[in-house]
MIMAR-203458 format. One record per residue (C-alpha): residue in three letters; x, y, z. Coordinates in steps of 0.25 Angstrom, whole numbers, plus 5000, padded with zeros to 4 digits. Example, Ala and Ser with C-alpha at 12.3 -4.5 7.8 and 13.67 -1.06 7.14 Angstrom:
> ALA, 5049, 4982, 5031 $
> SER, 5055, 4996, 5029 $
# end
This chain:
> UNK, 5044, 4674, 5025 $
> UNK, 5045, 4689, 5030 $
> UNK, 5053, 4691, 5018 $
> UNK, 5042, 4685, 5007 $
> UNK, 5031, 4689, 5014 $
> UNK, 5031, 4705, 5013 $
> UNK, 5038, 4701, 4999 $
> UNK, 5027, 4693, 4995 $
> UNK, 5015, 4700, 5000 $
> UNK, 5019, 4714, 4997 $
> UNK, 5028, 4716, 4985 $
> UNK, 5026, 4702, 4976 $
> UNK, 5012, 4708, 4974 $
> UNK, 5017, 4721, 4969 $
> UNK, 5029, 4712, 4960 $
> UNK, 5020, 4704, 4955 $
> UNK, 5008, 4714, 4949 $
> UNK, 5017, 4724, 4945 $
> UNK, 5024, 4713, 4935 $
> UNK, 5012, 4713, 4924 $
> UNK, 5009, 4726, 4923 $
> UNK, 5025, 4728, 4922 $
> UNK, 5025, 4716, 4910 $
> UNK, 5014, 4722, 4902 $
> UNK, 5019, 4735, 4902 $
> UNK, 5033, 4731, 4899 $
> UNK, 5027, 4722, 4888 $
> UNK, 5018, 4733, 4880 $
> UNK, 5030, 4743, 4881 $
> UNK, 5024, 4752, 4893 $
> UNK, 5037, 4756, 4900 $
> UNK, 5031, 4767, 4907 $
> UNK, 5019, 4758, 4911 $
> UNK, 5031, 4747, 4915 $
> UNK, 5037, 4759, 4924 $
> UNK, 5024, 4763, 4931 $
> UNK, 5022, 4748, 4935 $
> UNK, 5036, 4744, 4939 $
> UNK, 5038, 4757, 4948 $
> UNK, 5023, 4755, 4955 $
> UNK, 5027, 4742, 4960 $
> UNK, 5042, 4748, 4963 $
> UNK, 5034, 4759, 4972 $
> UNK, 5024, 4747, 4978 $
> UNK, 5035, 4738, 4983 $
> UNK, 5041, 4752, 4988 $
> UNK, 5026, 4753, 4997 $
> UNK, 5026, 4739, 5000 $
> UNK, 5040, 4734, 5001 $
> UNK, 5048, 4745, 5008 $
> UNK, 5039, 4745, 5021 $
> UNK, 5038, 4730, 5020 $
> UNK, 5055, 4729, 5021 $
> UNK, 5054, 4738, 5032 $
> UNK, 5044, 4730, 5041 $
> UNK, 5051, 4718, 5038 $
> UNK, 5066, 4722, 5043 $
> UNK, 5058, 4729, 5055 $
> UNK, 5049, 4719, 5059 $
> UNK, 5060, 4706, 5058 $
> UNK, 5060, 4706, 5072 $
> UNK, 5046, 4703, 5075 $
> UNK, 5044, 4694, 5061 $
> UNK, 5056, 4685, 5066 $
> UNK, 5050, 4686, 5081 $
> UNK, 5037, 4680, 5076 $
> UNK, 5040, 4670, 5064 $
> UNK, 5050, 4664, 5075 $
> UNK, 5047, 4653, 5087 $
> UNK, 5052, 4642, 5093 $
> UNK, 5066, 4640, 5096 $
> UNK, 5073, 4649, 5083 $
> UNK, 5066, 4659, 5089 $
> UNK, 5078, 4665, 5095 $
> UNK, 5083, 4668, 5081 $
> UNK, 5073, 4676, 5076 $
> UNK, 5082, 4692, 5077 $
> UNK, 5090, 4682, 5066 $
> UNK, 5078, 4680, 5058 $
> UNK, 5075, 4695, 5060 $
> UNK, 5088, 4698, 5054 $
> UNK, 5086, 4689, 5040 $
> UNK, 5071, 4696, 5039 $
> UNK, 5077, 4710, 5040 $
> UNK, 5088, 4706, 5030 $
> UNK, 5080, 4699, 5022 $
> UNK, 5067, 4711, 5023 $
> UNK, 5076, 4721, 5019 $
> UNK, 5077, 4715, 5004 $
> UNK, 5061, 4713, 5003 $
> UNK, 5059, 4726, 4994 $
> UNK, 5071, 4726, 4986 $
> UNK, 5067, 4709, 4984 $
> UNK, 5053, 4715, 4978 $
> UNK, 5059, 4724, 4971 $
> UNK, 5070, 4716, 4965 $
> UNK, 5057, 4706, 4960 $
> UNK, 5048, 4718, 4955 $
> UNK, 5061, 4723, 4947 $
> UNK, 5061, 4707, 4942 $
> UNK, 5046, 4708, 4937 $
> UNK, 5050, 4721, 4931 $
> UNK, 5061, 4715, 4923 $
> UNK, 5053, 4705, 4918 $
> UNK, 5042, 4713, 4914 $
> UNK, 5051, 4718, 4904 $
> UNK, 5053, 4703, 4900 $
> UNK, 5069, 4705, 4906 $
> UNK, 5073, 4694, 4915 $
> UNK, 5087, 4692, 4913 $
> UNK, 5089, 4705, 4920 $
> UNK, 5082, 4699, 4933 $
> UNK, 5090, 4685, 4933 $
> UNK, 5102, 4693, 4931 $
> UNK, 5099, 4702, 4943 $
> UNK, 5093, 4691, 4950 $
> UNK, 5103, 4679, 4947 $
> UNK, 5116, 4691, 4952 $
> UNK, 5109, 4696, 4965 $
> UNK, 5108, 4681, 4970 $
> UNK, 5121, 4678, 4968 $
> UNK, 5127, 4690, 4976 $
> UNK, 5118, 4688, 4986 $
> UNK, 5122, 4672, 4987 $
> UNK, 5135, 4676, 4987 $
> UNK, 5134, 4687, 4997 $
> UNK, 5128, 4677, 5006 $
> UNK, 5137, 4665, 5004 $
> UNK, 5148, 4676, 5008 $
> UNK, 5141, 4683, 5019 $
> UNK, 5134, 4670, 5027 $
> UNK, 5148, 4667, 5033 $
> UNK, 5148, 4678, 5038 $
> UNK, 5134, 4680, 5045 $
> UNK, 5131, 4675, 5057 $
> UNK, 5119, 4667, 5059 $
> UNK, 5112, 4680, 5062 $
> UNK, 5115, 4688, 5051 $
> UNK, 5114, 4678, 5041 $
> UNK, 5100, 4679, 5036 $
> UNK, 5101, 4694, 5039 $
> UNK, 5113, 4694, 5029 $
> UNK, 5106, 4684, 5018 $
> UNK, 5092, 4694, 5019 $
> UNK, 5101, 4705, 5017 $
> UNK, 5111, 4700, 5006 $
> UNK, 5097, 4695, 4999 $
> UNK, 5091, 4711, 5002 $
> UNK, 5104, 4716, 4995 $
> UNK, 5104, 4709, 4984 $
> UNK, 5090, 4710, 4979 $
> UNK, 5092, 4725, 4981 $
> UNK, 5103, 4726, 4973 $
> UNK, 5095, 4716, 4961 $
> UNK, 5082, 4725, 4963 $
> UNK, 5091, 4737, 4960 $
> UNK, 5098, 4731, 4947 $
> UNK, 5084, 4727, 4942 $
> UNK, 5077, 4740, 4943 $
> UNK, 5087, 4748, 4937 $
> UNK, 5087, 4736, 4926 $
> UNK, 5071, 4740, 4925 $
> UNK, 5071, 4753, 4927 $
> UNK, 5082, 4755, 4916 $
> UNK, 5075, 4748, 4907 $
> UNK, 5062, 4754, 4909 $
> UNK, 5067, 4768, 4908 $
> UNK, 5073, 4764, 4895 $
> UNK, 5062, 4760, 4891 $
> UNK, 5051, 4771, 4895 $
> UNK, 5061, 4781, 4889 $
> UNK, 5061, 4774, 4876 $
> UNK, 5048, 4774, 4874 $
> UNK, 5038, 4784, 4884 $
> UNK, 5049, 4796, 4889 $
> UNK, 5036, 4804, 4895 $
> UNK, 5035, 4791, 4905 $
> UNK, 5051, 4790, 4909 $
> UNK, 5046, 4802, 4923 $
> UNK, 5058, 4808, 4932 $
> UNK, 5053, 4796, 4943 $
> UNK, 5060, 4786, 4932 $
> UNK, 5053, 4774, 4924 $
> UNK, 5047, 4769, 4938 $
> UNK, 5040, 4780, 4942 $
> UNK, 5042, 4786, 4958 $
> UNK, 5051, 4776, 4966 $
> UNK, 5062, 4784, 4973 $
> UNK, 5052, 4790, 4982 $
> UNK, 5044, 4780, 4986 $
> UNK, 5054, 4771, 4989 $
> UNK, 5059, 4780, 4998 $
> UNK, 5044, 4782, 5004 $
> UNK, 5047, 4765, 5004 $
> UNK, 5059, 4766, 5011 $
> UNK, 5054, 4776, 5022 $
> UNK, 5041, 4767, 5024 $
> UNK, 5051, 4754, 5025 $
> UNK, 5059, 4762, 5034 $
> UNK, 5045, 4766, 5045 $
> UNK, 5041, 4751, 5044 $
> UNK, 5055, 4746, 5047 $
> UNK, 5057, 4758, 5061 $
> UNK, 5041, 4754, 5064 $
> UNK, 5043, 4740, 5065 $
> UNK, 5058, 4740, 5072 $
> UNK, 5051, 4750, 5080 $
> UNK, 5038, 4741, 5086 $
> UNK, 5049, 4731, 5086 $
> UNK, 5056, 4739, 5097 $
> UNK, 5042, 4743, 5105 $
> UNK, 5037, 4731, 5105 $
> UNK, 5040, 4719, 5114 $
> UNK, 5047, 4710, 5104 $
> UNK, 5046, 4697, 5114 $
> UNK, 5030, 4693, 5109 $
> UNK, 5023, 4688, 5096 $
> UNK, 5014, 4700, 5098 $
> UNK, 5022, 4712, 5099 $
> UNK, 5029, 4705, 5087 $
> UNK, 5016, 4706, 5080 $
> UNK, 5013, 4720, 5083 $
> UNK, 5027, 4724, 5078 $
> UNK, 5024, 4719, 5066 $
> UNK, 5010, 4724, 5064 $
> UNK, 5014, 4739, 5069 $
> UNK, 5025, 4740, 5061 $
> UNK, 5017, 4736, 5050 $
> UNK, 5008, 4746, 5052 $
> UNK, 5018, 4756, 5052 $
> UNK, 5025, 4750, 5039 $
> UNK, 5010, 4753, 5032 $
> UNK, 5010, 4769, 5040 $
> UNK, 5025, 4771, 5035 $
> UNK, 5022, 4766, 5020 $
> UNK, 5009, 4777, 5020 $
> UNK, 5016, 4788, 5027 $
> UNK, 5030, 4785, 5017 $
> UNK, 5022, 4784, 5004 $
> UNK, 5015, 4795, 5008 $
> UNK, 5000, 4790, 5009 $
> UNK, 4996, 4798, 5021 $
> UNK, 4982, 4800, 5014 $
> UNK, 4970, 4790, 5011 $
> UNK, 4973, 4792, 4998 $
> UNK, 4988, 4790, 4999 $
> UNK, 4985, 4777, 5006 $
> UNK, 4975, 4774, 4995 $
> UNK, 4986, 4776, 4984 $
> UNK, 4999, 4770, 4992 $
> UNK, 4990, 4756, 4995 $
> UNK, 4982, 4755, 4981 $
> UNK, 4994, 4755, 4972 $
> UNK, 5003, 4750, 4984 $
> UNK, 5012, 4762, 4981 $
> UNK, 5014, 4761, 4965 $
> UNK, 5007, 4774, 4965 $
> UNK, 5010, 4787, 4972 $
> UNK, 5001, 4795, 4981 $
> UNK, 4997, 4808, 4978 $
> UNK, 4991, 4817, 4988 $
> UNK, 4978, 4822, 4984 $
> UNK, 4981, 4835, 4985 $
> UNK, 4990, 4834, 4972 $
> UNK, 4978, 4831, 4965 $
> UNK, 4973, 4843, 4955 $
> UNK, 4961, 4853, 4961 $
> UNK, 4947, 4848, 4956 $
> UNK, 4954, 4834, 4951 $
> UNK, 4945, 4822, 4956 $
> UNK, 4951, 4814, 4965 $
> UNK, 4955, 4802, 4960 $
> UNK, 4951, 4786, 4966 $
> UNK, 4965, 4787, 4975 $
> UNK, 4958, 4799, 4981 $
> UNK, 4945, 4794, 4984 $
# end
């Protein structure tokens, strides 16, 4: 549940519409339109995802201490140990399904079930190895993370997959859109900016987590609101929307689009609907 639920409410949305725009450009030969809609949604699971990763490996602690009672409520630090191993693989699990749809826009599924089909074998094997080995404390924790791995390592195969063939093909047939940033547009930066806000939300949740008393459903509760709050704080201050209109422009395209500071806008040029 503390998996699916960040996963479903947040990024499956973004998956899911970026997909026809995705198909209909790849299908009328619009690779640069193609780029543009696969490296929106890459920048919008950055916003969404990275913060949401962080919050859920900070917060484990409290999630378990709530959604636990009665007699296994003694072993809820190990059910905080499989959410953390199982939280850190929530962004790279999104974006190992958006680069599926991203195959399949392109009408390639072989790549994915390939991909797919190799990753879950490893990672079976890995666990049937390492279970032994595990103590009953450590076993989830291992699984989430042997799973965290290997959707890693399947997402990273698959968007080299897309991006290799999409800068073949912007190249072969628009040059003037192949831009220095790649086929995708801007991702380095703002998966660091990601990074850096999954990083505040992680330190503000683990560190309510150390203020509060952790012995009560409430101050459980509060933990979890505060550090939400200041997951939302880091993902404005990180992404740089510390003005109305940044904010505007970061919540409107849920990131897809960068903010420009006003002042970069030409003297005597109207302002434009972001601005007002």
């Amino acid at each position: 549940v503390v998996f699916l639920l960040p996963y479903s409410v947040a990024l499956v949305p973004v998956i899911t519409t970026r997909f026809p725009a995705a198909t209909r450009a790849a299908t009328t030969g619009d690779w640069a339109a193609y780029g543009e809609v696969i490296g929106g949604g890459l920048r919008s699971l950055f916003v969404l995802g990275a913060p949401a990763v962080g919050l859920v490996i900070g917060g484990a602690g409290p999630v378990s201490r709530l959604l636990v009672r009665g007699d296994v409520a003694q072993r809820s630090q190990d059910i905080a140990h499989g959410i953390v191993g199982f939280g850190a693989g929530l962004l790279v699990y999104a974006l190992l399904m958006f680069a599926v749809r991203g195959c399949y826009a392109v009408g390639d599924t072989s790549s994915p079930a390939i991909v797919n089909s190799v990753a879950v074998t490893v990672g079976i094997v890995v666990i049937l190895w390492g279970a032994p080995h595990w103590n009953d404390r450590s076993l989830v924790l291992g699984i989430g993370i042997v799973h965290s791995a290997v959707s890693a390592s399947a997402a990273m195969v698959l968007w080299a997959l897309v991006i290799r063939r999409l800068r073949g093909s912007i190249v072969a047939s628009t040059p003037v859109a192949l831009q220095s940033s790649g086929p995708l547009g801007p991702i380095v930066l703002p998966g660091l900016r990601a990074v850096a806000s999954g990083v505040v939300a992680a330190l503000g949740a683990m560190g309510l987590g150390i203020l509060f008393d952790q012995d009560h459903p409430t101050s459980d509760l509060m933990i979890l609101v505060g550090s939400t709050l200041i997951a939302a704080c880091g993902v404005l201050v990180c992404h740089g929307a510390t003005s109305w209109k940044g904010i505007k422009v970061l919540v409107g395209s849920l990131g897809a689009e960068p903010i420009v500071a006003s002042s970069a806008r030409p003297a005597g040029q109207p302002p434009s609907k972001a601005d007002r």
